[in-house]
Backbone of each chain as ProteinMPNN parsed JSONL, in Angstrom:
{"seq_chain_A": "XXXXXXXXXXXXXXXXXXXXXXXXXXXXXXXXXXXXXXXXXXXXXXXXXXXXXXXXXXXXXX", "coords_chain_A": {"N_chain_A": [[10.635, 3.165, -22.451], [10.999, 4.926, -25.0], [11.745, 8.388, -25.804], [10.964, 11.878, -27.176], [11.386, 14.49, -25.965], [13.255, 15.707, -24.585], [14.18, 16.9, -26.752], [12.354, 18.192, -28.068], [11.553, 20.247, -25.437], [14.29, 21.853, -24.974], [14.215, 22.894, -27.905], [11.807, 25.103, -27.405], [13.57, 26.126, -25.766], [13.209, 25.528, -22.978], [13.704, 24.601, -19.145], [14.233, 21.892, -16.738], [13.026, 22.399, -14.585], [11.259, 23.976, -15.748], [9.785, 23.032, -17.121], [8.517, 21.137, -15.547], [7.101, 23.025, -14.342], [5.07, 23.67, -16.047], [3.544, 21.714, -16.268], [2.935, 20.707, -14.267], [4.626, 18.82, -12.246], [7.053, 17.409, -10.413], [10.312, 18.15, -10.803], [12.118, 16.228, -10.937], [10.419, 14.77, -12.109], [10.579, 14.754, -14.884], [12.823, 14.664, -15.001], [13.017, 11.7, -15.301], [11.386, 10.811, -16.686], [12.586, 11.928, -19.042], [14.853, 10.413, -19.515], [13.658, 8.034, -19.909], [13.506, 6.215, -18.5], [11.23, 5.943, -16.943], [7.571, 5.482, -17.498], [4.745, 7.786, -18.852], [1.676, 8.412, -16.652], [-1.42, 8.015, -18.895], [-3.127, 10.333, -18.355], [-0.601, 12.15, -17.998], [1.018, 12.128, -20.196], [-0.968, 12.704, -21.797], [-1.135, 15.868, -21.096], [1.355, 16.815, -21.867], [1.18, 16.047, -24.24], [-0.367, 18.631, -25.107], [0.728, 20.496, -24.609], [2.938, 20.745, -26.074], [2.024, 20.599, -28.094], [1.774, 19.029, -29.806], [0.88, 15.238, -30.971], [0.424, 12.303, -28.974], [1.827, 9.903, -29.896], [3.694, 10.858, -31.479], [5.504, 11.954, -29.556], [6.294, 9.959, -27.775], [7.455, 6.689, -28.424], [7.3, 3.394, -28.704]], "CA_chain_A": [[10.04, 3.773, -23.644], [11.785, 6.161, -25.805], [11.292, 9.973, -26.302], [11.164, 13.35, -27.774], [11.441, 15.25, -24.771], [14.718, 16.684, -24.237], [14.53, 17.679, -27.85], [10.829, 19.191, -27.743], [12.266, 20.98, -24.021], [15.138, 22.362, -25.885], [13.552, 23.69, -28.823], [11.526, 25.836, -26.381], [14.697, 26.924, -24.163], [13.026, 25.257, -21.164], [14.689, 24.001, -18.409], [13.608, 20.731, -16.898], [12.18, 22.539, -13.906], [10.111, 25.129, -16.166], [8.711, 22.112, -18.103], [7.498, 20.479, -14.832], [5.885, 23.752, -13.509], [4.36, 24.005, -16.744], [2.953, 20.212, -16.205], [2.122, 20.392, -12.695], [5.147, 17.791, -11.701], [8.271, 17.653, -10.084], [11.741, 18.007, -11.748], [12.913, 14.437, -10.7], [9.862, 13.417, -12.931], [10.702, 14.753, -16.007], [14.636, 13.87, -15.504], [13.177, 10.461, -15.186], [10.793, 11.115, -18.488], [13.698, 12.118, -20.566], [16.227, 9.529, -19.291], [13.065, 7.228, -20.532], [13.278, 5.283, -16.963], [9.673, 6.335, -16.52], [6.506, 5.625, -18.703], [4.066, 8.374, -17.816], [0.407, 8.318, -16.975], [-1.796, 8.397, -19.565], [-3.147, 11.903, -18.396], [0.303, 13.226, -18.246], [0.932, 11.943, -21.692], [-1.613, 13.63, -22.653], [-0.723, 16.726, -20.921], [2.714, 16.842, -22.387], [1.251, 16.431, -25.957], [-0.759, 18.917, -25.628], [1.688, 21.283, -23.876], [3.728, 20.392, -27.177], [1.28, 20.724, -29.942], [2.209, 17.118, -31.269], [0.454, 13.545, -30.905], [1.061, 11.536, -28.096], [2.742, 8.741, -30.731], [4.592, 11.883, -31.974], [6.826, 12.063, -28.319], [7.033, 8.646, -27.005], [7.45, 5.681, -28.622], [7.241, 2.165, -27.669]], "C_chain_A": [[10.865, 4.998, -24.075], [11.068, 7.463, -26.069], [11.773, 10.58, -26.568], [11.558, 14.265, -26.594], [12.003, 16.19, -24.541], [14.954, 17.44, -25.508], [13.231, 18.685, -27.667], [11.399, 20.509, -26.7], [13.25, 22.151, -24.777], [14.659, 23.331, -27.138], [12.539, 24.745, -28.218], [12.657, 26.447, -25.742], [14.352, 27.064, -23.112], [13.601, 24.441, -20.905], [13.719, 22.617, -18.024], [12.292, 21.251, -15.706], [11.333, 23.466, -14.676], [8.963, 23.686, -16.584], [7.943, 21.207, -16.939], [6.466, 21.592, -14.11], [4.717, 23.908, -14.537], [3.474, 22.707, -16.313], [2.581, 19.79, -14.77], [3.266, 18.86, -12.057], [6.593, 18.096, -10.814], [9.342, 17.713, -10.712], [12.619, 16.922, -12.059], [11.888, 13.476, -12.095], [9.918, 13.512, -14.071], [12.239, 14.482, -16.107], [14.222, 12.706, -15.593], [12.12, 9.901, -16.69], [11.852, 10.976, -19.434], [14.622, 11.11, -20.447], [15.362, 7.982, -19.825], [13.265, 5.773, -19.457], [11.95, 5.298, -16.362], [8.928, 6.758, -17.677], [5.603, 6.72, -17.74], [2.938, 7.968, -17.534], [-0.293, 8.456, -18.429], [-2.104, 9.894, -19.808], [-1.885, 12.719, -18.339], [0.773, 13.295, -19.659], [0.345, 13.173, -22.455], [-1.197, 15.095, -22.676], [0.504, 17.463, -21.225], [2.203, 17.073, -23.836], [0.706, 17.694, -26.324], [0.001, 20.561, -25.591], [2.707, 21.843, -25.556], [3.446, 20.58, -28.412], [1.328, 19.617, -30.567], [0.866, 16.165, -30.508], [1.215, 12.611, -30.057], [2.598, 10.751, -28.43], [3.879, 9.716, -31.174], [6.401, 11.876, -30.853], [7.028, 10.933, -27.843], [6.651, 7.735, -27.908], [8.079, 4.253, -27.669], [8.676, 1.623, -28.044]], "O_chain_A": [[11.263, 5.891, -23.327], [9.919, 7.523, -26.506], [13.0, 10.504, -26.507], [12.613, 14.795, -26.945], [11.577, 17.323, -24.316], [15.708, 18.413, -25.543], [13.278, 19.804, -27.156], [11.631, 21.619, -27.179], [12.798, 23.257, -25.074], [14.858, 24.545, -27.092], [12.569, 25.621, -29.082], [12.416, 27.476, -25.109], [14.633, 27.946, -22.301], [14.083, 23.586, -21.648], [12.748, 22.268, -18.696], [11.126, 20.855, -15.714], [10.404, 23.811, -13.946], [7.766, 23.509, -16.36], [6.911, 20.606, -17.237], [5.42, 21.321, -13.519], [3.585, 24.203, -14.156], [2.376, 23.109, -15.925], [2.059, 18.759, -14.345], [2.699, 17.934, -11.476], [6.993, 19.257, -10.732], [9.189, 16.899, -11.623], [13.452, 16.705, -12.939], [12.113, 12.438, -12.717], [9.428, 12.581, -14.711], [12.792, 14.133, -17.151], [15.141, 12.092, -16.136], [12.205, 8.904, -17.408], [11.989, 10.165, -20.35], [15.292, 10.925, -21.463], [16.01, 6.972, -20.102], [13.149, 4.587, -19.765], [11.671, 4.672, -15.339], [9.133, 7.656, -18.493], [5.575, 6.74, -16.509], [2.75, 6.9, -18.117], [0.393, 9.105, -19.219], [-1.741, 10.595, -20.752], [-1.976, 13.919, -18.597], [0.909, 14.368, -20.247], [0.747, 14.063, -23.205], [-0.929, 15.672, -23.73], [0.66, 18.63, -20.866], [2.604, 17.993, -24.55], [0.953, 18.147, -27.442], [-0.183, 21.495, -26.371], [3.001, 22.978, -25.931], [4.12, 20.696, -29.436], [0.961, 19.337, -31.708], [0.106, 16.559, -29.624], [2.35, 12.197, -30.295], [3.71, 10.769, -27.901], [5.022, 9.259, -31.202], [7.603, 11.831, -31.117], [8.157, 10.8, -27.368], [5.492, 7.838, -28.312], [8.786, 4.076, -26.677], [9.124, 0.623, -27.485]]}, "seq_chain_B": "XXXXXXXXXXXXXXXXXXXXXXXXXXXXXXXXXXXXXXXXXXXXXXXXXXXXXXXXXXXXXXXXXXXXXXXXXXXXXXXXXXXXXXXXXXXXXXXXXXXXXXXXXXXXXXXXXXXXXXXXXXXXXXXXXXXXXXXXXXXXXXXXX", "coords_chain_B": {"N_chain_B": [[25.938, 15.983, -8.57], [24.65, 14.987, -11.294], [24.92, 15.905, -15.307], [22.226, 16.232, -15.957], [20.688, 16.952, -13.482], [21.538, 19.144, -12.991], [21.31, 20.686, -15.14], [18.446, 20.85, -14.828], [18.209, 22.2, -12.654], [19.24, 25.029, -13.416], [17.182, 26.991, -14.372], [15.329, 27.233, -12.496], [13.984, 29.454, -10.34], [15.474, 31.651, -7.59], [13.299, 32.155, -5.801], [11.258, 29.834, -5.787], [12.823, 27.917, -5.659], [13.872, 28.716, -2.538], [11.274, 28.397, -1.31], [10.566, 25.938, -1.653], [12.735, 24.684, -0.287], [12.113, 25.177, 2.047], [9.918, 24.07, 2.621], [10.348, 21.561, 2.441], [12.647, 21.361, 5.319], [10.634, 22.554, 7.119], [9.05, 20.125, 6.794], [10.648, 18.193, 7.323], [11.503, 18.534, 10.053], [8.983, 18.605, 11.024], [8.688, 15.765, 11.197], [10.689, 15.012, 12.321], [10.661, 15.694, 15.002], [8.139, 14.502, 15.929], [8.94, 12.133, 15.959], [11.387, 12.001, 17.929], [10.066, 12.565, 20.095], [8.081, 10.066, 20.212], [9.692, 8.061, 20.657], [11.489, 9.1, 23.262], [9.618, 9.126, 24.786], [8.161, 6.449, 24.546], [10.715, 5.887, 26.366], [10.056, 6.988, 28.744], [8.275, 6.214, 29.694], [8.384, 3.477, 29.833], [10.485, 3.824, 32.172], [9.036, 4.899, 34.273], [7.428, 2.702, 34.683], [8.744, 1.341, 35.721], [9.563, 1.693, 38.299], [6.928, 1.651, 39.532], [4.737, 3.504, 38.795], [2.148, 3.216, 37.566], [0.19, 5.288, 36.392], [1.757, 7.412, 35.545], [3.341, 6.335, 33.583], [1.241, 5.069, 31.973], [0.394, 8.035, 30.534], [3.11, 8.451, 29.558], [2.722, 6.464, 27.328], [0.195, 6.953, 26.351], [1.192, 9.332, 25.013], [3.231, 8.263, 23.151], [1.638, 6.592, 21.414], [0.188, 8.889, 20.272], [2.068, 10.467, 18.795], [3.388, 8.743, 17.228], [1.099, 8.322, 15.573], [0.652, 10.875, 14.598], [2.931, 11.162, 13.121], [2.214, 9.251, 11.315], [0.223, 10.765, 9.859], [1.386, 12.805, 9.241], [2.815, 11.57, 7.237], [1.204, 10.654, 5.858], [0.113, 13.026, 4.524], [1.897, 14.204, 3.188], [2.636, 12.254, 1.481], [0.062, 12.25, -0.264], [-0.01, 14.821, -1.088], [2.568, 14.149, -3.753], [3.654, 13.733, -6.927], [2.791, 11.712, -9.62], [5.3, 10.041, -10.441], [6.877, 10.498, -8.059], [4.951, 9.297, -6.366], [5.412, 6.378, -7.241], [7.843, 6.21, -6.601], [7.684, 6.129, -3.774], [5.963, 4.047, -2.89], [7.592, 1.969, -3.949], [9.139, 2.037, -2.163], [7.755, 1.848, 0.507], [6.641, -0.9, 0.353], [9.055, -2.114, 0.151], [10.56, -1.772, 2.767], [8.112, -2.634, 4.475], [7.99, -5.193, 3.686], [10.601, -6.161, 4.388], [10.141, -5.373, 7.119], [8.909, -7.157, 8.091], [9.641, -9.503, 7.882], [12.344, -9.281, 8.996], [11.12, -9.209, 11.802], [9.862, -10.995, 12.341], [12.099, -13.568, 11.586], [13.503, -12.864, 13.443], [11.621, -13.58, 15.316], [11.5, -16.27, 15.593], [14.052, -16.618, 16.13], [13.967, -16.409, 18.974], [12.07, -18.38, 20.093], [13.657, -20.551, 18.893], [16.337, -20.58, 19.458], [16.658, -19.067, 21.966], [16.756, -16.751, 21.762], [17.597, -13.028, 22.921], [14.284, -11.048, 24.152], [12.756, -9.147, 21.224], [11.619, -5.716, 21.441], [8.818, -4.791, 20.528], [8.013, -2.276, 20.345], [10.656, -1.404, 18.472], [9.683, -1.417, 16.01], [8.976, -0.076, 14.219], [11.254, 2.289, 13.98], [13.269, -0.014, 13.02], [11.48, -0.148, 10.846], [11.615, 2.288, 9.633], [14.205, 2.956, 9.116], [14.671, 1.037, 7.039], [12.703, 2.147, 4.852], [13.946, 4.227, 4.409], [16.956, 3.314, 3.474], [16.135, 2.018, 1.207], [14.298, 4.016, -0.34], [16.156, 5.494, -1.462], [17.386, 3.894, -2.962], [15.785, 2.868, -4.483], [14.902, 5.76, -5.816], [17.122, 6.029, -6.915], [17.454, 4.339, -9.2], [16.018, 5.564, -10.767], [17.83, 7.839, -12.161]], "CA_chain_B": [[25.369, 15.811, -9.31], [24.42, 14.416, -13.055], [24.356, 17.077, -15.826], [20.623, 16.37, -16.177], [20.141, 17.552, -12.334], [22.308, 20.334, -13.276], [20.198, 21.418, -16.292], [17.055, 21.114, -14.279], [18.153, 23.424, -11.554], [19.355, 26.457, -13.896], [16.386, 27.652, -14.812], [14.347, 27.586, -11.237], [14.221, 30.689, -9.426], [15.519, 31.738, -6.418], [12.145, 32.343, -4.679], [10.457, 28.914, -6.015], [13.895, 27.12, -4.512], [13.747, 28.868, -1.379], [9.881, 28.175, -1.169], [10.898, 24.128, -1.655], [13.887, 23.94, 0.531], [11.869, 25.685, 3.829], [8.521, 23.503, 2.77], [10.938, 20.4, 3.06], [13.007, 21.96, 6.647], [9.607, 22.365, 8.089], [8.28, 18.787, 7.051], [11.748, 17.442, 8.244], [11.651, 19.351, 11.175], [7.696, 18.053, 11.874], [8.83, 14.824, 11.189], [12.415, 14.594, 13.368], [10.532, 16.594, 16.338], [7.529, 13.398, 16.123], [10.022, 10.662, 15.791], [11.767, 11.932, 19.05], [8.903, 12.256, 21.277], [7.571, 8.589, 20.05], [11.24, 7.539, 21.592], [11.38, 9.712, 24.808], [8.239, 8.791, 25.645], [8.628, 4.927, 25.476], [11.566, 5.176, 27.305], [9.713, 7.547, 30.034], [6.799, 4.906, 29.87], [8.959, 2.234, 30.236], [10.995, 3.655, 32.977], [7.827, 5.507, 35.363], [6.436, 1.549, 34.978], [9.414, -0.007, 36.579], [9.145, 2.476, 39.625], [5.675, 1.134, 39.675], [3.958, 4.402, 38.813], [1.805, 2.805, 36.267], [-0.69, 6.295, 35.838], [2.448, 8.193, 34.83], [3.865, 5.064, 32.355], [0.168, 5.09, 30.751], [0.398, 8.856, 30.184], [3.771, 8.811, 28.321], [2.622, 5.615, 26.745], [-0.61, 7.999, 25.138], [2.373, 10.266, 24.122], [4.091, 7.777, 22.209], [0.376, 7.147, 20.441], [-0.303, 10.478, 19.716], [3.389, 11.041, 18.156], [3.111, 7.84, 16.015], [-0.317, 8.52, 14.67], [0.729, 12.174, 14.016], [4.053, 10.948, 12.184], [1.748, 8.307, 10.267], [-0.4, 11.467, 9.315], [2.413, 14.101, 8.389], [3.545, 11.009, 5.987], [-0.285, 10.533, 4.628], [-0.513, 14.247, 3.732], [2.761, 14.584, 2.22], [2.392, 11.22, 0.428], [-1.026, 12.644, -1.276], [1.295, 15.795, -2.37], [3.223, 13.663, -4.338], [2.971, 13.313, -8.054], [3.138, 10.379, -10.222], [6.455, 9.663, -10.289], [7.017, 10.353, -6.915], [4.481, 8.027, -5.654], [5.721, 4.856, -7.495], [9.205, 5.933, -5.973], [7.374, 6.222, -2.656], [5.302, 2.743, -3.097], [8.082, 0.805, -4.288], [10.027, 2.134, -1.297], [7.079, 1.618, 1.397], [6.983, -2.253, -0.166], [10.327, -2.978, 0.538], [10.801, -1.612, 4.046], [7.092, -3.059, 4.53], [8.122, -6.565, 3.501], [11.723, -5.602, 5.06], [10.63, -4.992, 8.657], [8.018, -7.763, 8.742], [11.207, -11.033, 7.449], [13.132, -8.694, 10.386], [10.628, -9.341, 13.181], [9.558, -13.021, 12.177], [13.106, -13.853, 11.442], [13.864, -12.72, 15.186], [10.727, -14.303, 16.832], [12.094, -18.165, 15.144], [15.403, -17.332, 16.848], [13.257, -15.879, 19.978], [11.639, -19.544, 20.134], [14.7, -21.943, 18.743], [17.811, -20.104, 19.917], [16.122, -18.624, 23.059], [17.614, -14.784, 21.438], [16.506, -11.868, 23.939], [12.955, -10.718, 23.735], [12.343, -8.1, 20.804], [11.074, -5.21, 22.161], [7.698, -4.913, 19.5], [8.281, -0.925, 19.434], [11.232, -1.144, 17.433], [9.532, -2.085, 14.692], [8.654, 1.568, 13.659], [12.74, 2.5, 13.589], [13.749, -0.699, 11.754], [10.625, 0.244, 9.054], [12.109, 3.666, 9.046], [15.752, 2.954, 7.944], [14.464, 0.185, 5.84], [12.536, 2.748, 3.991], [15.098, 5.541, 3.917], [17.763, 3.281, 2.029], [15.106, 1.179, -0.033], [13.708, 4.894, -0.76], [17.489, 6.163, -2.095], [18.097, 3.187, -4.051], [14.285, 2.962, -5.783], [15.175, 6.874, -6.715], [18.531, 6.102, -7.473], [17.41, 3.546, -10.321], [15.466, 6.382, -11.808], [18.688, 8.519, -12.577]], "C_chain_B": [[24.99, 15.937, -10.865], [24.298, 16.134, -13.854], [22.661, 17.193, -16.371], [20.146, 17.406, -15.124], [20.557, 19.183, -12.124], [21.55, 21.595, -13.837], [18.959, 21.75, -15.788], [16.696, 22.15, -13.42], [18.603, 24.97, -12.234], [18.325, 27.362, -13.498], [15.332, 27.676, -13.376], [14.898, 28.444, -10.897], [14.173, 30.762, -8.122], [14.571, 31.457, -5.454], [11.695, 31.08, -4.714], [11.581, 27.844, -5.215], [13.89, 27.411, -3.373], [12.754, 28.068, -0.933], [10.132, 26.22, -0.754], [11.942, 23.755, -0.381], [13.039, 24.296, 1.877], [10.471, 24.513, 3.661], [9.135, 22.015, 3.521], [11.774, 20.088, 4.376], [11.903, 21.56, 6.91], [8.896, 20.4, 7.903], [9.325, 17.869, 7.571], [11.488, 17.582, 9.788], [10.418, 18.202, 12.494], [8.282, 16.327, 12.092], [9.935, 14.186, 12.48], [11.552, 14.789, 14.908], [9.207, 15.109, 16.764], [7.77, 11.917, 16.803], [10.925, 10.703, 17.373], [10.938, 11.931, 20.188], [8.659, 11.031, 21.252], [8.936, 7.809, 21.217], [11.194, 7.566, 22.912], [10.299, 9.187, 25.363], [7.871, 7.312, 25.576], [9.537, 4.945, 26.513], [10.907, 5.972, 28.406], [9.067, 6.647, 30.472], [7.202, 4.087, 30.598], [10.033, 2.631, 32.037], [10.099, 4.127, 34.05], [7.175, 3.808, 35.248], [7.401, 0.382, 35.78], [9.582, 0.351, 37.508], [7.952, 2.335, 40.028], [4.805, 2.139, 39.416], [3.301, 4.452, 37.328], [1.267, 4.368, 35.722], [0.42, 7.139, 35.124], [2.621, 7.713, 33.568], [2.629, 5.211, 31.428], [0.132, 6.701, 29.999], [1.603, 9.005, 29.236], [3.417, 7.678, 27.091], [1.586, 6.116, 25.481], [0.458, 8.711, 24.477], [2.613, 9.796, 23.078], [2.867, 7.678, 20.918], [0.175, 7.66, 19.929], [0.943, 10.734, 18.708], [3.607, 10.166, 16.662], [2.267, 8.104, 14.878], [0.27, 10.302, 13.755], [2.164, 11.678, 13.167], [3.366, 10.243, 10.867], [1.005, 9.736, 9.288], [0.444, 12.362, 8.861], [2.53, 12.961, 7.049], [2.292, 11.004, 5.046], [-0.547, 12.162, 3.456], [0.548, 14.58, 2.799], [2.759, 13.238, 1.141], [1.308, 11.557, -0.765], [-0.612, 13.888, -1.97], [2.163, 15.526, -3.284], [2.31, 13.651, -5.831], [3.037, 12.048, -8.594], [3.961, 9.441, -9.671], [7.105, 9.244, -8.95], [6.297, 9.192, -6.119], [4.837, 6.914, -6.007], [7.317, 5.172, -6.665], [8.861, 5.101, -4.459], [6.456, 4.513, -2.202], [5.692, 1.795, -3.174], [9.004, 0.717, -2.405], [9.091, 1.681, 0.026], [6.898, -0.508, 1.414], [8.039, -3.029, 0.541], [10.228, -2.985, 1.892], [9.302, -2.584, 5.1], [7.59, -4.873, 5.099], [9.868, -7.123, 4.708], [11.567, -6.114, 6.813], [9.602, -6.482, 9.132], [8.764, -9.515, 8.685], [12.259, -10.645, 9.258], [12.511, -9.68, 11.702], [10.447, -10.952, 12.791], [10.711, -13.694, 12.186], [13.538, -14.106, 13.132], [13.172, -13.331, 16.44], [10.993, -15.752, 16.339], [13.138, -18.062, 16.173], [15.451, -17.04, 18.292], [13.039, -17.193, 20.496], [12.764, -20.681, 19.575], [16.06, -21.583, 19.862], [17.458, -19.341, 21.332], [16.859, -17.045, 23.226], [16.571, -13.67, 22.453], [15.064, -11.598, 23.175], [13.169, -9.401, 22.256], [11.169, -6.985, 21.007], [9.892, -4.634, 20.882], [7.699, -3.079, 19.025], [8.79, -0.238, 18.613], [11.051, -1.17, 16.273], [9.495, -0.933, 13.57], [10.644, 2.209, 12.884], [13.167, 1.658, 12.484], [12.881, -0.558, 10.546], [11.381, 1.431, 8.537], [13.058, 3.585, 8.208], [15.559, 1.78, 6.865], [14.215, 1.013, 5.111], [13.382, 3.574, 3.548], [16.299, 4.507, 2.668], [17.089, 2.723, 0.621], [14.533, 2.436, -0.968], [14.621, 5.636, -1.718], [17.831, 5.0, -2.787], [16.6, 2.792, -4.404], [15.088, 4.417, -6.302], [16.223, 6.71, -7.435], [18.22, 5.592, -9.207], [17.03, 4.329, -11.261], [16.354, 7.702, -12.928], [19.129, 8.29, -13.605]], "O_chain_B": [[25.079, 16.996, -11.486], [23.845, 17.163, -13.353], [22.127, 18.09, -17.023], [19.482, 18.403, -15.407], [20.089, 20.069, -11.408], [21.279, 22.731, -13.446], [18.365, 22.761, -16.162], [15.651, 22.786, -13.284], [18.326, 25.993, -11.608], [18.392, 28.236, -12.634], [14.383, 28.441, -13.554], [16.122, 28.545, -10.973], [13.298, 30.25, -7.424], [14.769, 30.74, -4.473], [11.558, 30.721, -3.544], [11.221, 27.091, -4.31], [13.901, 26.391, -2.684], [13.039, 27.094, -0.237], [9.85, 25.58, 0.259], [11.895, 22.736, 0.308], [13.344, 23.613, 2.854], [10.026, 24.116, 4.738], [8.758, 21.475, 4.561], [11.814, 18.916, 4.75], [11.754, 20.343, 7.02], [8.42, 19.707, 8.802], [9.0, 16.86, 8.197], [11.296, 16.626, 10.54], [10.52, 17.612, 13.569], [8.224, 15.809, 13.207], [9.868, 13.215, 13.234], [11.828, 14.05, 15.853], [9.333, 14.659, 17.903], [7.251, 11.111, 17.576], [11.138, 9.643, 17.96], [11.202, 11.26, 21.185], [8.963, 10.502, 22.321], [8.847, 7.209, 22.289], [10.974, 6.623, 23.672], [10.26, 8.832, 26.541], [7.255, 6.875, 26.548], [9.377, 4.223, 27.497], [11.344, 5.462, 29.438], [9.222, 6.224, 31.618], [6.766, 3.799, 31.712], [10.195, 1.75, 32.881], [10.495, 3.61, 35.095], [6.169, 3.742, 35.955], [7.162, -0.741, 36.223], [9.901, -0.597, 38.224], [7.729, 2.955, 41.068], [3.706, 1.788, 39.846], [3.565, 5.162, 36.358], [1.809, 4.772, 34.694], [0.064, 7.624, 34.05], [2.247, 8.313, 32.56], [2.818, 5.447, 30.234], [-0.172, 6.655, 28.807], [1.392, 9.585, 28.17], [3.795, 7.952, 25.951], [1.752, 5.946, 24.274], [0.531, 8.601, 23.254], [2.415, 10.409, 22.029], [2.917, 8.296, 19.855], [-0.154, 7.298, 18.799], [0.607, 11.316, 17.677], [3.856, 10.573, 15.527], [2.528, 8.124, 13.675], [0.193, 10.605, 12.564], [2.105, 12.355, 12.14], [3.715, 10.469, 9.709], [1.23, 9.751, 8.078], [0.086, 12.79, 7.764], [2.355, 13.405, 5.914], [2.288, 11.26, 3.842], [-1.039, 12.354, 2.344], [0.292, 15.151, 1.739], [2.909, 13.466, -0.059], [1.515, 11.264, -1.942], [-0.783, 14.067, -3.176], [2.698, 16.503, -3.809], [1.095, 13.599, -6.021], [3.426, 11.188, -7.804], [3.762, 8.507, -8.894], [7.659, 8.179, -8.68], [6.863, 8.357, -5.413], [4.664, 6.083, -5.115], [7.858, 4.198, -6.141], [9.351, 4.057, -4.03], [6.529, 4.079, -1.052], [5.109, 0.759, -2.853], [9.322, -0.265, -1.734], [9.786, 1.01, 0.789], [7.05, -1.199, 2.421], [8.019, -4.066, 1.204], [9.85, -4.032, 2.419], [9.511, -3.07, 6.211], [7.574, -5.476, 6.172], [10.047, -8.085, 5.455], [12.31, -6.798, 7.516], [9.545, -6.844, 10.307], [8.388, -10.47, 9.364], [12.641, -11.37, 10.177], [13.105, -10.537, 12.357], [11.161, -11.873, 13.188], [10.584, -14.698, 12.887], [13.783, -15.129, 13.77], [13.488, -13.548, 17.61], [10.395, -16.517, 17.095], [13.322, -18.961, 16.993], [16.473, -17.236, 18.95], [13.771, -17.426, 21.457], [12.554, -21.82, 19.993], [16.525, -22.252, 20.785], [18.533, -18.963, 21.8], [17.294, -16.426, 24.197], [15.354, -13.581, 22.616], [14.783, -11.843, 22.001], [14.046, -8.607, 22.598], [9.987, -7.253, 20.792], [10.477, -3.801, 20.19], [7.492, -2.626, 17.899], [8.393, 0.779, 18.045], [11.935, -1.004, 15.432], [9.889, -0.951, 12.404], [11.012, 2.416, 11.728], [13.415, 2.075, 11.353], [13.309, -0.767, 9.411], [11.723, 1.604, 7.367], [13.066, 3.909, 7.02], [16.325, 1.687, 5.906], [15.141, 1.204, 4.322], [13.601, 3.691, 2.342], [16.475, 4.778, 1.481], [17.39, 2.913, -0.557], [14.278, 2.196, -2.148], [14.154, 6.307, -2.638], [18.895, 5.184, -3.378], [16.845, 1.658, -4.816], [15.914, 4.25, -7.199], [16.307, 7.202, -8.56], [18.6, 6.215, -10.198], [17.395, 4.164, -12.425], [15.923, 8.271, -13.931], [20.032, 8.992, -14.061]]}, "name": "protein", "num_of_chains": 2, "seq": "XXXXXXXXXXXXXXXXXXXXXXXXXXXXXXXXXXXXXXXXXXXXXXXXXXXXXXXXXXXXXXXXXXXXXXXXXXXXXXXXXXXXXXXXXXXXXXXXXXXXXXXXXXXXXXXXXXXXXXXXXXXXXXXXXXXXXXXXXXXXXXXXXXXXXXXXXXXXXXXXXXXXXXXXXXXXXXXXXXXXXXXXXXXXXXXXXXXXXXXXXXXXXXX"}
């Protein structure tokens, strides 16, 4: 699945590990988010959009 | 390492890296220091039972018990510390070595019974799960890179 991520991340000037302490995850799981090798949970989904201000559909598409 | 893994590590701080690298030492540590007792203490078992001194042999034989169970439990508690991600690494990798060690031993008790191949000694089974999982565990993560 494709994403926003690394751009969202970026536009912030967080790193990959800020954006997982912010999200309660590890750093491996958002390199594996942005590299779009890993769909997330729904609840992290969520937790990302809301982290983000956008709409789920907004950061990942199918 | 990748410039993703690169990018990811800038921005952590010293203290929160320290904090990670000694949490993972000590669960190595618990883990290595488990894994060698389970060992030592078959082979004490096994060798106090061929001197005939079964009461000793059953005492390292509890050892090995106790060392197993406590290795199975360091892995349960750090397995439920895991997040998401981590656990499907950890799931796909328990799978393989799973399916891995159990083709191993069946494989070996056909050529136990056709080919009349030495006995397999049933404790190894723990070691050959181990290194099954360890590379099955580095090439599941790997894929995720």
């Amino acid at each position: 699945m494709n994403n926003h991520l690394r751009t969202l991340r970026g536009e912030r000037g967080w790193s990959q590990a800020r954006l997982a302490e912010l999200t309660g995850v590890s750093r491996q799981t958002i390199q594996a988010l942005e590299s779009g090798k890993y769909d997330p949970s729904l609840p992290l989904a969520f937790k990302l959009a809301a982290l983000f201000k956008r709409r789920i559909e907004d950061i990942f598409e199918p | 390492m990748t410039d993703d893994e690169r990018e990811g590590m800038e921005d952590e701080s010293g203290a929160s890296k320290r904090a990670r690298r000694t949490a993972r030492l000590r669960r190595s540590a618990e883990e290595a220091v488990m894994a060698l007792t389970f060992l030592l203490a078959v082979f004490f078992a096994d060798d106090f039972s061929d001197r005939g001194r079964s009461a000793f042999a059953a005492g390292f034989v509890a050892a090995a018990v106790v060392a197993l169970a406590g290795l199975f439990l360091t892995y349960i508690r750090r397995y439920l510390a895991l997040d998401e991600f981590e656990r499907q690494v950890e799931t796909k990798a328990l799978a393989i070595a799973g399916g891995g060690a159990v083709m191993f031993a069946a494989s070996w008790g056909v050529a136990e019974i056709i080919l009349s191949a030495p006995d397999f000694p049933l404790y190894m089974i723990a070691p050959i799960f181990s290194i099954i999982y360890m590379a099955a565990r580095h090439a599941v993560s790997s894929a995720f890179r």
